[in-house]
N, CA, C and O of each residue as an XYZ file, in Angstrom:
324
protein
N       7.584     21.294    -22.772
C       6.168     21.413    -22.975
C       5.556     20.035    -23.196
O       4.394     19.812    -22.857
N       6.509     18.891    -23.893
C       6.008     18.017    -24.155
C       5.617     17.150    -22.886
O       4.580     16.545    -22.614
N       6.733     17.292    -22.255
C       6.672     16.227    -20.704
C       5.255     17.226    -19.715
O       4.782     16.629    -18.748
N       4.759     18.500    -19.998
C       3.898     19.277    -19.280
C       2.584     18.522    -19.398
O       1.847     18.230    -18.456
N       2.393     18.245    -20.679
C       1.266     17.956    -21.158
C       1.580     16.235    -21.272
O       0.580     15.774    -21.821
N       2.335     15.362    -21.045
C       1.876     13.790    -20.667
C       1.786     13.869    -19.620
O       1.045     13.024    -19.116
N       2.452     14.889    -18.655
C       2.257     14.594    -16.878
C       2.541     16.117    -16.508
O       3.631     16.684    -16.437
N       1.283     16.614    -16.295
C       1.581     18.210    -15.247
C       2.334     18.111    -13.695
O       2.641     19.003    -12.905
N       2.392     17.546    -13.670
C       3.158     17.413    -11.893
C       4.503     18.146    -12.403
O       5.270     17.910    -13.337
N       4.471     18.995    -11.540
C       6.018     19.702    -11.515
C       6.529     20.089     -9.941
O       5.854     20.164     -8.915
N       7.805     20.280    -10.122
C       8.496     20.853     -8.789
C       8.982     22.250     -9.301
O       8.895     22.230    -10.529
N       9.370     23.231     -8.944
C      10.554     24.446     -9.122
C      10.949     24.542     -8.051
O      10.353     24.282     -7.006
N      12.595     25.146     -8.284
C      13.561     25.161     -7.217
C      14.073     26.371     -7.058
O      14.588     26.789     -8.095
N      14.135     27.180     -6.046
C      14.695     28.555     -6.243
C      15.819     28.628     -4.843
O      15.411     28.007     -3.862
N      16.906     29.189     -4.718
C      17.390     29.536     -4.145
C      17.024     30.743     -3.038
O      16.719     31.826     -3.537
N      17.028     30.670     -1.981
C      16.634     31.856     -1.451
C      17.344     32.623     -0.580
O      17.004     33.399      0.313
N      18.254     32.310     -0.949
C      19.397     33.046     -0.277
C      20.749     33.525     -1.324
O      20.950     32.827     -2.318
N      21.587     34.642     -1.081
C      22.145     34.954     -2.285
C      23.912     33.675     -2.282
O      24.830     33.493     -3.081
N      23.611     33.218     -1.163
C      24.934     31.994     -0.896
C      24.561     30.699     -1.541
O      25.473     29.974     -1.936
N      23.132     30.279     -1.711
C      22.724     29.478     -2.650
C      22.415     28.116     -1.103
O      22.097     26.937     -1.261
N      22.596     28.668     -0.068
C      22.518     27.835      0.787
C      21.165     27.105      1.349
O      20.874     26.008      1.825
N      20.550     28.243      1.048
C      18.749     28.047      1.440
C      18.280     27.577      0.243
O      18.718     28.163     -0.747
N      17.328     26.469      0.018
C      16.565     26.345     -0.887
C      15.077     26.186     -0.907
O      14.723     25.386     -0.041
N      13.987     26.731     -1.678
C      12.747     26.138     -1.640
C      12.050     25.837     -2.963
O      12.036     26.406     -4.055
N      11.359     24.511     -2.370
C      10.832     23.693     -3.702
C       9.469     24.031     -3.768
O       8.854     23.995     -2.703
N       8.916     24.324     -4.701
C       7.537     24.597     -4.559
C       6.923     22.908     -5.929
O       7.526     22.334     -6.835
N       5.640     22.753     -5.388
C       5.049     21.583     -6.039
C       3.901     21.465     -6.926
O       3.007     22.253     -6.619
N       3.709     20.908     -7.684
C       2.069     21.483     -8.161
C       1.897     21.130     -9.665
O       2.769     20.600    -10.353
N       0.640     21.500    -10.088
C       0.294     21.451    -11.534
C       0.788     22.557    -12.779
O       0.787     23.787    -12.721
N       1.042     22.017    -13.466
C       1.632     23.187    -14.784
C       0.671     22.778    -15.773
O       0.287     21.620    -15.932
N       0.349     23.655    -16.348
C      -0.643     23.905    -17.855
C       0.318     24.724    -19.105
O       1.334     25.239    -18.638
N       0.215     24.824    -19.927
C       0.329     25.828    -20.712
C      -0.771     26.866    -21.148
O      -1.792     26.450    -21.695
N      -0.661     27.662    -21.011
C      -2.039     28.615    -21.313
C      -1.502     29.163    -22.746
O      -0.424     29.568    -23.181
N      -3.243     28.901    -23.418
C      -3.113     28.974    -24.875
C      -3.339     30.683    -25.099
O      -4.091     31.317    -24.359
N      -2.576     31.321    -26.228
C      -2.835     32.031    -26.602
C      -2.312     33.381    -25.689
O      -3.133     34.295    -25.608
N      -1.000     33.567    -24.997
C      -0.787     34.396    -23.827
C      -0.263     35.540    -24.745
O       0.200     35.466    -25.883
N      -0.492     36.764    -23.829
C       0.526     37.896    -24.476
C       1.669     37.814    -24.546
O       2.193     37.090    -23.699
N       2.388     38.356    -25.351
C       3.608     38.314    -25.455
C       4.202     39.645    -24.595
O       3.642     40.722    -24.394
N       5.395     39.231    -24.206
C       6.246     40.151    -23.434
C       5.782     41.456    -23.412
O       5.458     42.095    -22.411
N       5.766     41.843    -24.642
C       6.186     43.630    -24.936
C       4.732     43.997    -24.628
O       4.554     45.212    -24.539
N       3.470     43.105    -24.414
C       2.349     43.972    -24.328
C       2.496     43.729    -22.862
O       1.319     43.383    -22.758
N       2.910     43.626    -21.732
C       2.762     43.487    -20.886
C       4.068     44.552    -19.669
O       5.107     44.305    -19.058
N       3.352     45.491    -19.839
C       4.244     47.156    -18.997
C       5.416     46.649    -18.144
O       6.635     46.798    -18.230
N       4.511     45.916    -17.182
C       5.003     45.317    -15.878
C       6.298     44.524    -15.788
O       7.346     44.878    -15.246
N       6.052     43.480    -16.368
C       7.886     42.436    -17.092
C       8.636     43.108    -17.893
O       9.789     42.698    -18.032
N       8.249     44.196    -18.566
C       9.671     44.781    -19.711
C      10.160     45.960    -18.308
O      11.288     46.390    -18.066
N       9.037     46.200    -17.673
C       9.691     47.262    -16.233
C      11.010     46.574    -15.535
O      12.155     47.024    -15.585
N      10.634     45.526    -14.955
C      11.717     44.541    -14.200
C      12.227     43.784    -15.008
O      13.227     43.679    -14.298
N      12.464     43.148    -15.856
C      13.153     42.512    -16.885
C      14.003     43.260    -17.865
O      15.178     43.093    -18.191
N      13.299     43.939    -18.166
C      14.335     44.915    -19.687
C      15.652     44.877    -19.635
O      16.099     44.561    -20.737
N      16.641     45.095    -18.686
C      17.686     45.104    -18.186
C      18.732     43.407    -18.232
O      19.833     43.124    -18.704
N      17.513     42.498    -17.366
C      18.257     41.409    -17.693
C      18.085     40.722    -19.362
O      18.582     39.640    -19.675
N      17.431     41.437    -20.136
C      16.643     40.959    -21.291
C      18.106     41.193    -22.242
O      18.660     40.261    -22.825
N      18.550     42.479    -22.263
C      19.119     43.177    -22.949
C      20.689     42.826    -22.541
O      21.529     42.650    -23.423
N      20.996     42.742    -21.198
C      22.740     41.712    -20.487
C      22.027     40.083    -21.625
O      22.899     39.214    -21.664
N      21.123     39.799    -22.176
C      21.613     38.149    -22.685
C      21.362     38.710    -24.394
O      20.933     38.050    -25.341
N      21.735     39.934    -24.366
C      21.655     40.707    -25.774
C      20.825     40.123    -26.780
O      21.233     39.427    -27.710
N      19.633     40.442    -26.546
C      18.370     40.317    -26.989
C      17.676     42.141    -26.835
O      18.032     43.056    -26.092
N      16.535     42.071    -27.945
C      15.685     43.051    -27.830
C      14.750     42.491    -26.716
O      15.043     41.590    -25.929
N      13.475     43.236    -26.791
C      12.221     42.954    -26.447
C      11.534     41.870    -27.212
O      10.922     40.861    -26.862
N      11.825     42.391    -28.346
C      10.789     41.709    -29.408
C      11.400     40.376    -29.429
O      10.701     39.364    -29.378
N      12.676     40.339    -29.502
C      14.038     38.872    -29.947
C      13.265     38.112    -28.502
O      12.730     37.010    -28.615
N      13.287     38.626    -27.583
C      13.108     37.872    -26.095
C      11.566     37.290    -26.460
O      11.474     36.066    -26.370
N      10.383     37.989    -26.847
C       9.487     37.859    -26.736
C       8.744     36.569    -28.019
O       7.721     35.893    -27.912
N       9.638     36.626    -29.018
C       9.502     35.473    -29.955
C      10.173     34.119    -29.187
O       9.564     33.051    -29.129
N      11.415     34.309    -28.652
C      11.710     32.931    -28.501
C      11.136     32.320    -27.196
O      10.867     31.130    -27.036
N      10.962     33.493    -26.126
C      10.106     32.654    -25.193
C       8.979     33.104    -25.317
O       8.961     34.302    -25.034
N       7.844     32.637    -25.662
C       6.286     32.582    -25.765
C       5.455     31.959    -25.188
O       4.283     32.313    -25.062
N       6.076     30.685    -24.645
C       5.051     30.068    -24.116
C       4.520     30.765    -22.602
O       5.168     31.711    -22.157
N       3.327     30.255    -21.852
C       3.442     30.606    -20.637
C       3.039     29.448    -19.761
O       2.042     28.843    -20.156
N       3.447     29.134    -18.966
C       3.293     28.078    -17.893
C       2.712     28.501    -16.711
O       3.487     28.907    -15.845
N       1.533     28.499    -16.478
C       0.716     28.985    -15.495
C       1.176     27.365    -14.002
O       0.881     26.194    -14.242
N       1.786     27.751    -12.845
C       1.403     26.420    -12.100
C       1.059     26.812    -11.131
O       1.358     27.919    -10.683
N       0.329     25.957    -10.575
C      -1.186     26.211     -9.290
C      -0.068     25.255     -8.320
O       0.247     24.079     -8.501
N       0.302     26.005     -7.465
C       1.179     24.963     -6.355
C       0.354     24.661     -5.227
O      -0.567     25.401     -4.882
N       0.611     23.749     -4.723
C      -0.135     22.731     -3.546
C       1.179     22.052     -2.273
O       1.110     21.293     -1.306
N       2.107     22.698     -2.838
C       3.235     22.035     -1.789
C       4.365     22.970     -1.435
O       4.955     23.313     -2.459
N       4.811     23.438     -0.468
C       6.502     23.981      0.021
C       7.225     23.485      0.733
O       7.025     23.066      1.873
N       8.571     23.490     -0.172
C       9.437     22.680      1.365
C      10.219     23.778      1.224
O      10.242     24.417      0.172
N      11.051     24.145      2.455
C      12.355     24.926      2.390
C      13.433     24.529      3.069
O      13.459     24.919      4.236
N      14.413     23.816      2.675
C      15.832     24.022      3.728
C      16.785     24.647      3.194
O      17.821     24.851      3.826
């Protein structure tokens, strides 16, 4: 968070393939957005998440205290190979 806020420029890297062979970088600005809901009020992420929440044996609530922040980023760039 600290490095977000002296310099928003970020990259993320995701794999897109399940061999790990494909990759794409996406580019762009990161913020932190003040004041976000937390996990459990939000239907949609405990729908698709709950499962992996609970395999890193955590509750809802345990998941939802330690990650809080939210990182909103506005991307402006893709590469993929």
């Amino acid at each position: 968070m600290r490095n977000i806020q002296k310099n928003p420029r970020v990259s993320l890297h995701f794999n897109s393939d399940r061999w790990a062979t494909h990759v794409t970088r996406f580019d762009g600005s990161a913020e932190l957005v003040p004041d976000p809901p937390l996990v459990t009020a939000v239907p949609a992420y405990l729908a698709k998440y709950s499962e992996a929440i609970t395999r890193l044996g955590m509750t809802a609530s345990e998941f939802a205290a330690e990650y809080s922040t939210l990182i909103r980023v506005r991307l402006e760039h893709v590469v993929h190979w």
